[in-house]
C-alpha positions, 0 to 999 in steps of 0.5 A: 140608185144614183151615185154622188161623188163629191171630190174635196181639197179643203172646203170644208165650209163649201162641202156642207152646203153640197151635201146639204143640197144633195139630201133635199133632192126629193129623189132619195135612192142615192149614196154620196161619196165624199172624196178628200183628197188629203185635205189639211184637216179630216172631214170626218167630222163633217160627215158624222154630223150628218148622221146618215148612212148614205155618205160614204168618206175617203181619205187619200194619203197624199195629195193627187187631184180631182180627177184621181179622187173622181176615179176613186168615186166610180170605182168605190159607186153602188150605183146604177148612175153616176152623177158628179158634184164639186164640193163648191157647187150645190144643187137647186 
């Protein structure tokens, strides 16, 4: 399995399309680890409306940065590999 994590600080708009790209990757043995990082607004509502079991959502309560929300990912990862996506990037 491949684990994404997705560090997040108010790009909702941009988050969509990294998630979009992850899920149309032919390979499908993955989770993605949405990380915010005490965003103004939740993107919960984004995740469930991908309707996947395979997006998992954290939520700081403070501000910190990317690479905190990085670490977070590692720790919270099942994977057997590790692979990082800003949530203003997209994968081809």
């Amino acid at each position: 399995m491949v684990s994404i994590i997705i560090p997040v600080y108010n790009r909702i708009d941009t988050l969509r399309r990294a998630i979009e790209s992850v899920l149309n990757q032919n390979y499908k043995d993955i989770e993605i680890l949405v990380i915010d990082d005490c965003s103004d607004k939740s993107m919960l509502s984004l995740i469930e409306s991908f309707n996947t079991s395979l997006i998992r959502y954290f939520r700081f309560d403070k501000k910190t940065n990317a690479n905190v929300a990085r670490n977070k990912g590692v720790k919270e990862s099942k994977g057997d590999y590790i692979a990082f996506l800003d949530s203003d990037d997209k994968w081809d």
